[in-house]
Each structure stands twice: as structure tokens, then as C-alpha cells.
C-alpha positions, 0 to 999 in steps of 0.5 A: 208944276209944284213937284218941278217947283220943289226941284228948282235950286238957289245959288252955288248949289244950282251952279254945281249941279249945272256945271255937272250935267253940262259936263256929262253932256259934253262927255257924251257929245265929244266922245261921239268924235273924239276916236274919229282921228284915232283910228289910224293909230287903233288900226296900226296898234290893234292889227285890225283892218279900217272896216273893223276899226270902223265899228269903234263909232258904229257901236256907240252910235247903235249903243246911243240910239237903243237907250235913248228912248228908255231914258224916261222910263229907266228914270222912273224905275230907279229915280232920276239921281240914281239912273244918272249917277249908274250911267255915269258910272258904267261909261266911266269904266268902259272909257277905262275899259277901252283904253285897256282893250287888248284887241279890236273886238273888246275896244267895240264891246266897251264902245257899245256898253259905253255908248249905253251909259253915254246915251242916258247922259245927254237926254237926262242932263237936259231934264236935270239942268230944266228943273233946277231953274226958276221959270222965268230963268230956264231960257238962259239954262237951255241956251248953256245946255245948248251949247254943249250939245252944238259945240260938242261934236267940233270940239272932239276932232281938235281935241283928239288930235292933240291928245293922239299926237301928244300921247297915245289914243287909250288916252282919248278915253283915260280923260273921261275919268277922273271927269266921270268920278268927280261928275258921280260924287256931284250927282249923288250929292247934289241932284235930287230925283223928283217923286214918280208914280209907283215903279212898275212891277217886274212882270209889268216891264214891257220886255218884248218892247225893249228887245223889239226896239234894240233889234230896229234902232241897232239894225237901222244904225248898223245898215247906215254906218256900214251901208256905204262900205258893204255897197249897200243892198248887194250885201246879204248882211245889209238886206238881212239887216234892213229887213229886221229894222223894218219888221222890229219897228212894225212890230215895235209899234204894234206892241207900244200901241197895245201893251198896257205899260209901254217902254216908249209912249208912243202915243205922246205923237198925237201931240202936233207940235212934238211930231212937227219938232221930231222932224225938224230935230232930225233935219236938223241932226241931218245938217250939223253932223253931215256939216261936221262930217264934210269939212274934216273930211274935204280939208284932210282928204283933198287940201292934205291938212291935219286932224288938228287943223282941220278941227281948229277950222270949225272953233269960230263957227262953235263960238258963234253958235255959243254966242247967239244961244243967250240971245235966242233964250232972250228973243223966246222969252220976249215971245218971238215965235219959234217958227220964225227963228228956225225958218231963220236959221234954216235959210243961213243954213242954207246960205252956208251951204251955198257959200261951200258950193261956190268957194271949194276948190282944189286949193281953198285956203284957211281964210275963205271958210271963215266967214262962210262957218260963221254963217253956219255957227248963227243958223245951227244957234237959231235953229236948237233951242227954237225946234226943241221949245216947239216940239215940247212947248204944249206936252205936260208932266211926264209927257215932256221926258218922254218927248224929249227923248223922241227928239233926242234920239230923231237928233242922232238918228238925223246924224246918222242918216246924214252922213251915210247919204252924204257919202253915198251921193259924195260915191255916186257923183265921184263916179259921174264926174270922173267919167265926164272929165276922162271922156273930156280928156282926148289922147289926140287932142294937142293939150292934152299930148303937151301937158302929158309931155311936159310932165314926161320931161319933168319926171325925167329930169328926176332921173327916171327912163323915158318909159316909167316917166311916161307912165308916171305922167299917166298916173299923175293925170289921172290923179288930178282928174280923181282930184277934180271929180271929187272936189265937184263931188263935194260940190255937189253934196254942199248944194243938196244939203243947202237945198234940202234946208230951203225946201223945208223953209216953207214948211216951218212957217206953216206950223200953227202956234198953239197959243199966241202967248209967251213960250214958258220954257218951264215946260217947253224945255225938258 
């Protein structure tokens, strides 16, 4: 404790360095959703299909996942202020690099090195902003540090909007720069590193470790980003793929268990609390980027709204989340137990959930959402500090890096996770409904002849033949059913999320505490 002691910050400097790593945090965050509105215009200005312009996020997601795990490692080797300031420097120039790509395979290469540098941002920012406060104070700072983490992937859709329709999409990375050069002079002013035990010795580095972790996380992501898009195991890539992920985590494993100098530290996970947080991280990865993936998605596809303001729709739930972060830093600090606070926010998760299976319609309008995302904003508040505070609460030292880079990466893998099933069973039950609803639609059944009738002679009116306005009243039935089907398909997906919150309510409230003391958050939040 004496060596985080002497890393603790007074005044104007404790806010510069807070203020900085919150910045490379958000950078890292909003740069995960920022390209989503932006493809179209990379599709159009790079000559690229959607598939191939798909990778642009499959990338840095995989780039992501691959370092996050080292980051504690990678801290030691080089020093935490030096291992910051380089990774900040490297998605600084690929954001530049980006920008200047002249097809689509460049823009992916600098995307991949991007995420690379962007991984180390998130995990390390954590760790800086942790030891610069006092104990009594770290609460409040992992509630700022929350924040970043929970509003950053809703404030990239509106943000990207703006910046696509008002200028071009290279400027979606051009922003990231002067931020990235003001945020490296800070750093390399303003944090210090603490002091690590001797650095391992180059034949010590556990190189097999890194490429077997690299060849299972990237092959994971990449058969869950694209499963959906190649029909999953009827590509022979994905089959390939999902065996390698398999074999390289085995294999992963058996290496990190019997190497002398291990990449990750595995065996941190015998620790009860950190292994009931790891999963509770990934739930929760599960429900606040499926959550962020469904609404844009819903509100573009069905009700024709724009990237901007489908992303304005998810700013009040942000806010609220902002909101309840000091409040829950509070409640920890006055000993509330943790398990209380997540089985909370799981059932208002829940609630939300429930309250999108009941108000989705064809033609929702703005108003309905509103309350049903403040109820999101105050489940995914009470969920992040409490699930990170449990999962850490009773490691020690260096055990706390390496267990905060567990439940960063089980966060982002959650995400992944999340949206691939999603739009899987969203695929699957689109098909079931459609069926159902044509099967309903009898050609003899009087209705059905004067709605097709009616919609003949509106067609007409428009100066078309009697055949093509039939024929265009046929199109337009199977329109509305391909319509319905999938609004019940959405439907359907906000039940299933919403019941897999419920199911877990139960689960939580088991977690033993390991003391029934205070949580100090000087060790708790890392």
C-alpha cells in the first residue's frame, strides 16, 4: 500500500492527470461507435462492399481484446507512464493514418493497429485515475471513471452523425488528434509510474503466450463479428476459425499454467470474487452493448429515423447513468453491499427490457422511449461500479491490474458476444414470424382481396396499368409483412435480454461477501 501511497496527487495536478486519462478513456470508447454511422460514406468513397467495410469495427474490436490482457504485463516491462504515453501516441497516428487511407484494406490495417494502442488506453487510464486519489476518495474517481466507460459508446452514434454530415468521415479520426498530442504531453508531464519488480529478461517473455492468446481472442472475435454475415458454420473460414479459437485457448491455458513468467496470470481466478465479477462483467458487456446495438438499429431500420437522431435518443439514458455514478461511489463507501446494487440494477435492466418488449411498434414515436431509457441509464449506474468493486475487492498488489484487465476484456468480449446473438436470434425469429404471418394471409379470404384491392386502385390513380399496380400492391403487402415480422423480432430479442438479467438476480444474491466490512475502494478499483 505505501508504493500506491506515494502515487496519490494533490490539487490542480490530481485534476490534470484525472482529466487526461478520462479523455484517452472516452477516445478509446467513442472510437468503438463513432465509424458505425460512417460506413455508408466509406463504402461509397472507398469502392468497397458492406462486408469489407464491416471489417473497419471487426479490427479494432480484435486489436482491442489481443492487448488487453497484457496491459498489466506491458506495464511492467516498460513503466506505466511510458507504456501510456506510446500507446497514446500509436492510435494517435493510426487515427491520422486512417484518415489518409487510400483503400479499404489500409483503413482495416490502421483500424487493427488502432484498436492496438486503444486497448491499453481503457484498462491503464483505470489504474492511473485509482492511484492518484486518496482512499477515502477513490469512489468518487471510479464513479468519473465510470462514466466515461458507460456514456462512451452512446455518445459516438450522434457524434459521428454530426461530424459525417458536416464534413467528411476521415474527420471521425482527424478529431482524435490534437486530443491524442495534448493528452501524450500531459501524460509524460504528469503521471509517474510506481516502481515494479526487475523487468523480465527478453528469453523470460513468454512469446508462445502472446501468439497463442492473439491467434484465440482474434479468431474468437472474428467468428462473432462475421459469423452472422457468412451463416455461421457453413463457412469453411468460420469452422476453421472457431476451431483455432478453441485449440489456442486450450493450449493458451496450458501454457500460462506451466510457464515460469506467464503473459497473463491465470491463476489470479482462484480468487472467488474476481471469477463471480469476470462474469458478471461479461453480462454486463451483454446488456449495454446489445442495448446500444438494438435501439440505433430499430429506429433507423424500421421508423426511417437518422444516425443523428437515433444517437440523440440514447443522451438522457447517459445522463442519468452519469447521474447515479457519485450516488452508488457514495452508497459503496457507507458499506452497502455490492450484490445488493447489481441484483438492483439487473432487475431495472430487466424492467427496460420488458418495457421495449411492450411499446415497440411500427410506429413508436420519440416520447415512448424516454422513460423506458431512463430506466436503462439507472440499471447500467447501479450495475458498473459494484460488479468491478466485487470482482477486485479482495486481490492485492499486483493481482489488481491483472484482475482488472480480466474484467475489462470479459466487458468487450460480453459486447461482442451480445450483439453477434442478438442479430442472430433477431435473423432466426424474422424467418418464424414471416412464415407465421404469410401463412395467416389467405389469397380467398375477403380482407385480404380488398385490402390488395384497394391498394391496386391507389396505385392506379398514380397512373400506373391495372397489371404493374397489382403487382406493386403485391410488393407492398409483403413489404408491411417483412415489416411486422421484424418489429416482433425486435420484440422478442428485448424479452430475451431482459429475461437473461432476471435469471442472473438470483445468482448474485448468493455471492458470499468476503468481509462484512467497508469496501475500500484503494484496492477494490484498480
Amino acid at each position: 500500500m505505501q508504493q500506491q501511497a506515494s502515487l496519490v496527487e494533490y490539487g490542480s495536478r490530481r485534476v490534470i492527470i484525472t482529466v487526461t486519462a478520462i479523455i484517452c478513456a472516452l477516445l478509446e470508447i467513442v472510437d468503438t461507435t463513432i465509424v458505425n454511422v460512417a460506413l455508408n460514406d466509406m463504402r461509397g468513397n472507398l469502392g468497397a462492399t458492406m462486408t469489407e467495410v464491416g471489417w473497419v469495427i471487426t479490427a479494432y474490436a480484435i486489436g482491442n481484446v489481443i492487448i488487453v490482457p497484457m496491459t498489466s504485463w506491458l506495464s511492467q516491462q516498460f513503466g506505466r507512464r511510458n507504456y501510456f504515453a506510446a500507446s497514446i501516441m500509436l492510435f494517435t497516428l493510426c487515427s491520422f493514418l486512417c484518415g489518409n487511407a487510400g483503400n479499404i484494406w489500409e483503413l482495416v490495417a490502421f483500424r487493427f493497429l488502432q484498436g492496438i494502442g486503444g486497448g491499453a488506453l481503457l484498462v491503464t487510464s483505470q489504474t492511473i485515475i485509482t492511484e492518484s486519489y486518496p482512499p477515502e476518495k477513490r469512489g468518487m474517481a471510479q464513479a468519473i471513471y465510470g462514466l466515461g466507460v458507460i456514456i462512451g459508446p452512446t455518445l459516438g452514434p450522434p457524434l459521428g452523425g454530426y461530424i459525417v454530415d458536416t464534413f467528411s468521415w476521415p474527420y471521425i479520426f482527424y478529431i482524435n488528434i490534437p486530443i491524442g498530442v495534448i493528452a501524450t504531453l500531459l501524460t509524460l508531464q504528469f503521471v509517474r509510474s510506481p516502481k515494479y519488480a526487475e523487468k523480465s529478461k527478453t528469453r523470460d517473455i513468454d512469446w508462445i503466450g502472446i501468439g497463442l492468446l492473439a491467434l484465440a481472442v482474434g479468431s474468437l472475435q472474428y467468428v462473432l463479428e462475421k459469423g452472422h454475415d457468412d451463416d455461421w458454420f457453413s463457412s469453411g473460414t468460420i469452422m476453421l476459425l472457431t476451431v483455432a479459437a478453441v485449440f489456442g485457448l486450450f493450449f493458451f491455458i496450458w501454457r500460462e499454467l506451466t510457464f515460469r513468467n506467464p503473459i497473463v496470470e491465470l491463476r489470479v481466478l482462484k480468487n472467488g470474487n474476481l471469477r463471480v465479477g469476470t462474469i458478471l462483467s461479461f453480462i454486463m458487456g451483454f446488456g449495454l452493448y446489445g442495448s446500444t446495438f438494438i435501439i440505433p438499429l430499430y429506429t433507423q431500420a424500421t421508423l426511417g429515423w437518422t444516425a443523428q437522431q437515433s444517437g440523440a435518443l440514447m443522451i438522457p439514458a447517459a445522463l442519468t447513468t452519469a447521474f447515479m455514478m457519485p450516488l452508488i461511489g457514495m452508497a459503496l463507501q457507507k458499506g452497502v453491499k455490492q450484490q445488493y446494487l447489481v441484483a438492483a440494477g439487473m432487475l431495472l435492466f430487466f424492467l427496460y427490457s420488458f418495457w421495449g418488449y411492450k411499446i415497440i411498434s411500427p410506429d413508436t414515436g420519440k416520447d415512448d422511449f424516454f422513460w423506458m431509457l431512463i430506466l436503462r441509464g439507472m440499471g447500467m449506474g447501479m450495475l458498473f461500479i459494484p460488479i468491478t468493486t466485487l470482482a477486485l475487492s479482495t486481490l492485492k498488489g499486483q493481482q489488481i491490474g491483472q484482475g482488472a484487465a480480466f474484467t475489462g476484456m470479459m466487458r468487450q468480449l460480453g459486447g461482442s458476444f451480445g450483439i453477434a446473438l442478438i442479430t442472430t436470434y433477431m435473423a432466426m425469429k424474422n424467418e418464424v414470424h414471416r412464415s407465421d404471418l404469410v401463412s395467416q394471409l389467405n389469397v380467398n379470404d375477403l380482407d385480404v382481396q380488398q385490402r390488395v384491392q384497394m391498394m391496386k386502385q391507389a396505385f392506379m390513380a398514380k397512373g400506373m396499368t391495372p397489371d404493374v399496380a397489382l403487382n406493386a400492391a403485391y410488393k407492398s403487402m409483403d413489404y408491411m409483412v417483412m415489416k411486422q415480422a421484424s418489429v416482433l423480432s425486435y420484440m422478442d430479442a428485448f424479452l430475451a435480454l431482459g429475461g437473461m438479467f432476471l435469471i442472473c438476480i438470483p445468482f448474485v444474491l448468493m455471492v458470499k461477501n468476503s468481509k462484512a466490512k467497508k469496501v475500500d475502494l484503494s484496492e477494490a478499483m484498480h
